[in-house]
C-alpha positions in Angstrom: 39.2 173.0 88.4 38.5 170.3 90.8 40.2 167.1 91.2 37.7 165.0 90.0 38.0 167.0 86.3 40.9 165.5 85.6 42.8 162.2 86.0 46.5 161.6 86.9 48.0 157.8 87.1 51.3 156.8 88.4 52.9 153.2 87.3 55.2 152.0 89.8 57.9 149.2 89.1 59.7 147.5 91.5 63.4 147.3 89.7 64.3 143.8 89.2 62.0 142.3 91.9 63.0 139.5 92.4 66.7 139.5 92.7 67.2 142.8 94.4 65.2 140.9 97.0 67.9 138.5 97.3 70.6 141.1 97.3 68.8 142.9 99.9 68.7 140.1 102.3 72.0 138.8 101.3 74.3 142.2 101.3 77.5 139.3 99.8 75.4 139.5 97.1 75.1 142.9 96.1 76.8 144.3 93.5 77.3 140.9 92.0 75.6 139.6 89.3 72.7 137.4 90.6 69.9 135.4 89.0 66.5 133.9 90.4 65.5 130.4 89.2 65.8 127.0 88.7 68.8 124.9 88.4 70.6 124.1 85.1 71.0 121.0 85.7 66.6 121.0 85.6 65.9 122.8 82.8 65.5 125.7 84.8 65.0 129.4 83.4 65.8 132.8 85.1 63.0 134.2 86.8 64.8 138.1 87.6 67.9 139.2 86.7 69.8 142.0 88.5 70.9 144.9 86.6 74.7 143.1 87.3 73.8 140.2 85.3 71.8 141.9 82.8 75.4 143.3 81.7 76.0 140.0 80.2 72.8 140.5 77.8 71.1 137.6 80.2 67.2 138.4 81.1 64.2 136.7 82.1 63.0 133.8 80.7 66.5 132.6 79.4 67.5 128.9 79.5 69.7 129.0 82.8 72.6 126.8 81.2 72.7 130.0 78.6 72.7 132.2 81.8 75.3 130.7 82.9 77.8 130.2 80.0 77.7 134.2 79.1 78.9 134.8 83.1 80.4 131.6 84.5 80.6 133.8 88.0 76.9 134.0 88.4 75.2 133.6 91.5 72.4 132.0 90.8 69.6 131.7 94.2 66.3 129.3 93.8 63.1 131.6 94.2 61.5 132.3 97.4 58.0 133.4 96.4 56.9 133.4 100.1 59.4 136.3 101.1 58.7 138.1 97.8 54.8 138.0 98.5 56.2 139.8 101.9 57.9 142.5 100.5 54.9 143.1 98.2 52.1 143.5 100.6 54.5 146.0 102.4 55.2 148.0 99.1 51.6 148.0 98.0 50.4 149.1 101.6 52.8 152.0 101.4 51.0 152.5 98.4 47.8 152.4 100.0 48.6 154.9 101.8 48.6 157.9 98.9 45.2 156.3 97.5 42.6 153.5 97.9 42.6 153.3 94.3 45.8 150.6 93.9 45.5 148.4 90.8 48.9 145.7 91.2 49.4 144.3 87.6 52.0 141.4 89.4 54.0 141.3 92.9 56.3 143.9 91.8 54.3 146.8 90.1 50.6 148.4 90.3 48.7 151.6 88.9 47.9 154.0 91.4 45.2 157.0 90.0 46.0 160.1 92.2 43.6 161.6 91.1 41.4 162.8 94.1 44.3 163.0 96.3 47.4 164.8 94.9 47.3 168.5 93.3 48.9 169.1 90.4 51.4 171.1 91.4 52.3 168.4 94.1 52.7 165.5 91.9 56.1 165.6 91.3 56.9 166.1 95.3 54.3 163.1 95.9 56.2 160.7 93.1 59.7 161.7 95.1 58.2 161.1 98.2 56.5 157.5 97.0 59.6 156.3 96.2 62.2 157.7 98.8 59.5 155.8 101.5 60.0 152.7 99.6 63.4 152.8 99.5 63.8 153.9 103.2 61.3 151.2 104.5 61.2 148.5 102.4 65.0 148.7 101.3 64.0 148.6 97.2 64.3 150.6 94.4 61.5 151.9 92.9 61.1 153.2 89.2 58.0 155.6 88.6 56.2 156.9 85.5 53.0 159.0 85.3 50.3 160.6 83.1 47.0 160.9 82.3 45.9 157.6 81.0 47.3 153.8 82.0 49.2 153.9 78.8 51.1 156.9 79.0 51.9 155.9 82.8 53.4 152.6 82.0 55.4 153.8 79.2 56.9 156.6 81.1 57.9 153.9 83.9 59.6 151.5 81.4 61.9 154.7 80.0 62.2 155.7 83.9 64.2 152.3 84.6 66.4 151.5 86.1 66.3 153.7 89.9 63.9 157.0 87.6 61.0 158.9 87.5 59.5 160.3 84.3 56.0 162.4 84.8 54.3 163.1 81.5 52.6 166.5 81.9 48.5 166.6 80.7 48.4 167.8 77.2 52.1 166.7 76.0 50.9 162.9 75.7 51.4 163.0 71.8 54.3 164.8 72.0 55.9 162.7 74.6 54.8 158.8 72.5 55.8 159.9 69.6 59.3 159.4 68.7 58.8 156.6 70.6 59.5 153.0 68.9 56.0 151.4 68.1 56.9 148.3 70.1 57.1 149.5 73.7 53.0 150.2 73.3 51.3 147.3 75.5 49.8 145.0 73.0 52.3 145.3 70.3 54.4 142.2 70.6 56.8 140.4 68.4 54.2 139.4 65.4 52.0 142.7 65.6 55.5 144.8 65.1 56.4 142.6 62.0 53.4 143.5 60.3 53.2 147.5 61.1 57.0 147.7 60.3 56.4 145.9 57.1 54.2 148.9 56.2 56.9 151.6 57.3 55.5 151.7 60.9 57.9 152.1 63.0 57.3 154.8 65.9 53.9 155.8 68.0 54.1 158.7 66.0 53.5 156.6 62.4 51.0 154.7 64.0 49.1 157.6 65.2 48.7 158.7 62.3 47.5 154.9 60.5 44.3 155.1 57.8 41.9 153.7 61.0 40.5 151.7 58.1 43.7 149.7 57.2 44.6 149.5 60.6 41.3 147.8 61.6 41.7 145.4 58.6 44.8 144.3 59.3 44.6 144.3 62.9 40.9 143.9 63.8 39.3 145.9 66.5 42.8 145.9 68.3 43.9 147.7 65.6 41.4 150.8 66.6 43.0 150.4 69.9 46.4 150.8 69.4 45.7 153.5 67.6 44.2 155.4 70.7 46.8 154.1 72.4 49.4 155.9 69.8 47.3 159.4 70.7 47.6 159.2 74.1 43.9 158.2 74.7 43.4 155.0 77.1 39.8 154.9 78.6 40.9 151.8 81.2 40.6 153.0 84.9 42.5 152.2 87.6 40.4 149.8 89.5 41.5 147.6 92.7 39.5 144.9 91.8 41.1 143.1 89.0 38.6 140.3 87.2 40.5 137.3 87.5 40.3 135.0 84.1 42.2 131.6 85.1 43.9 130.0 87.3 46.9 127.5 86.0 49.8 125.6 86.9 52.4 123.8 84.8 55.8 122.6 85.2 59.0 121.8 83.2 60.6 118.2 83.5 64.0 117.9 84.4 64.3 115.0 81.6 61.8 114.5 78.6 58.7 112.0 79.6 57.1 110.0 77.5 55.5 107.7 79.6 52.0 108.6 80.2 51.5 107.5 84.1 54.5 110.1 84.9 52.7 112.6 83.1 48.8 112.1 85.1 50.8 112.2 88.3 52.1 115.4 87.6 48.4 116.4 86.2 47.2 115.4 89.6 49.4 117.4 91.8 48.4 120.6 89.5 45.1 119.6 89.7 45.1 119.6 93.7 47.3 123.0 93.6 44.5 124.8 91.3 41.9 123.6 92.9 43.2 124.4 96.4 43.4 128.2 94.9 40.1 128.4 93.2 38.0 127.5 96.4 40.0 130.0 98.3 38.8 132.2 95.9 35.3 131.3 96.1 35.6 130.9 92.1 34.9 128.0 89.5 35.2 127.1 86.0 33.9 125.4 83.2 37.3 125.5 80.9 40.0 122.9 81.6 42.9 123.2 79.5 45.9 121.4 78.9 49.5 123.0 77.6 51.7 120.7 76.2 55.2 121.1 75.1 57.3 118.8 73.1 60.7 118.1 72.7 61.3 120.1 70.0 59.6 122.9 71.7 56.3 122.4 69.9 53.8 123.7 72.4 50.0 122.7 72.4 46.9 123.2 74.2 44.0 121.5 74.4 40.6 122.5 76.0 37.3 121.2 77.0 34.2 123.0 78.1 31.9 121.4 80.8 28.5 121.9 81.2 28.9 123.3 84.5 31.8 124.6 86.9 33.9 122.4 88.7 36.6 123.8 91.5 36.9 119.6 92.3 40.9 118.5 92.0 39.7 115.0 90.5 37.2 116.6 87.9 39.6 118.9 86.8 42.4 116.2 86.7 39.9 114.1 84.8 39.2 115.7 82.1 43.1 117.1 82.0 43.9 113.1 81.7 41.4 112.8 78.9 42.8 115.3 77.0 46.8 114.4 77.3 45.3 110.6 76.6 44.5 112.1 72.8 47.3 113.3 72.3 49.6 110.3 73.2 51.6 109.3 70.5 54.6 107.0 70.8 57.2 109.3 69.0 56.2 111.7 71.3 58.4 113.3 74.2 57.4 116.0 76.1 59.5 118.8 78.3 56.4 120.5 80.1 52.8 119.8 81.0 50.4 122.8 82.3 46.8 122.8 83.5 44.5 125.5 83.2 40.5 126.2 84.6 39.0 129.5 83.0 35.3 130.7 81.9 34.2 131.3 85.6 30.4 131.7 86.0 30.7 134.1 88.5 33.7 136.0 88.3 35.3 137.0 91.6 38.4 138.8 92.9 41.8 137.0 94.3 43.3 137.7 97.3 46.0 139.7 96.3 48.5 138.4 97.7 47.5 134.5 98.1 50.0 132.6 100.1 51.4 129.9 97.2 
């Protein structure tokens, strides 16, 4: 059997990206608990957690002020995208190495279909050797999962974490996901696990085995997918050029605004920052869209379609204004503002790696 009869995909995961960069360039650090983000004081939110901190039950996207009650001797570092767009180039060239075909999914973890290039009785050797170069050259940890679709690869990785490697052999795919719980499938978030467990769904297995039927009812043609999914069957290849969809910025106020003219100003800088990416990109959009989060933590979004694309700062800032002007009201306060330009005419790739 030839290579090319048969498909093999790894899912590399840098461990805790973010702050293990920190730790590694500040050794007084390691071994500590650290987090990446922005200050309490500013409404900040962790960006990476080290497995240290993640002791304290504190993770990603956690209010920093919460952070930092549940371990009052947490180092807590502002992020330094710059450095961590460094380190990835130099992990996903390592990569790049193995296989042209690299597919990064973020800074800190890609696909890699080894199809062509790794025997299968050398995949295991190949997976050890992937990550021992990583950790020798780069100074990271690694976690690595692998099988014979996307989804079987990425859910091997997340059960390999932290410092592991899991390899799913070809054949025991449905064996492997299915004592599994049904939420660690990709696509199956909060909402979609209420409903399957309201109907006794609980692991891959049980939703392997859905009425197809039901499953598109209640979940539409998503529904038919997760079901593949659940069987081990994911036709997505590994492709190195990823279609980019949008490009947005947004940003959380240190106190809550209400005055309008703060708000535009803050439009405008996004505006110049989006724009500044798209024609780097060579890309632009008909979308604008505006996200808009209140006080209370309502959040909104509003969009308009143009009747052709723009990449200019002061259209997209515009028609941004326009949009926040509608929905001005004077009970209103509001804790974050976010710009957004998507329904590109003519698709094109990102640099990878764009400097920010």
């Amino acid at each position: 059997m030839t290579p090319q009869d048969w498909q093999y995909i790894l899912h590399a995961d840098l461990d805790a990206f973010y702050a293990s960069v920190e730790q590694m360039d500040n050794p007084q650090h390691r071994g500590h608990p650290l987090v990446v983000g922005g200050s309490p004081e500013e409404r900040g939110v962790v960006a990476a957690a080290s497995y240290e901190a993640r002791k304290y039950k504190i993770h990603s996207a956690m209010p920093m002020r919460t952070a930092m009650r549940l371990c009052p001797t947490l180092i807590r570092v502002r992020p330094r995208f710059d450095r961590y767009h460094e380190i990835s180039r130099k992990v996903m060239d390592i990569f790049l190495d193995l296989t042209p075909l690299v597919e990064p999914i973020s800074l800190d973890e890609a696909y890699l279909d080894i199809s062509a290039k790794v025997p299968r009785e050398k995949i295991a050797d190949i997976a050890r050797e992937l990550r021992l170069r990583v950790k020798n050259e780069i100074g990271l940890v690694v976690s690595i999962g692998g099988g014979s679709s996307k989804t079987v690869a990425k859910v091997s990785s997340q059960l390999a974490k932290p410092d592991g490697l899991l390899l799913v052999d070809t054949g025991g795919e449905q064996s492997f996901l299915a004592p599994l719980k049904v939420s660690i499938l990709s696509g199956v978030g909060p909402k979609t696990t209420e409903v399957l467990h309201g109907h006794g769904i609980t692991t891959v297995g049980d939703l392997s085995i859905c009425n197809p039927a039901w499953l598109h009812q209640a979940l539409g043609k998503r529904g038919t997918e997760l079901r593949e999914r659940a069987l081990g069957i994911d036709h997505n290849r590994v492709s190195p050029h990823r279609e980019t969809k949008s490009i947005s910025a947004e940003t959380t106020m240190p106190q809550d605004v209400e005055e309008e003219s703060e708000l535009v100003k803050k439009i405008e800088k996004m505006a110049l920052s989006i724009t500044s990416r798209l024609q780097r990109a060579g890309l632009a959009g008909k979308t604008v869209t505006i996200k808009l989060r209140l006080a209370d933590f309502t959040t909104l979004t509003r969009q308009i379609t143009l009747p052709t694309p723009t990449s200019e700062s002061n259209v997209i800032a515009t028609v941004a204004c326009d949009l926040l002007h509608r929905e001005m009201h004077p009970e209103r306060k509001f804790r974050l503002v976010g710009v957004g330009v998507s329904g590109f005419q003519e698709p094109q790739q990102l640099p990878l790696f764009p400097h920010l």
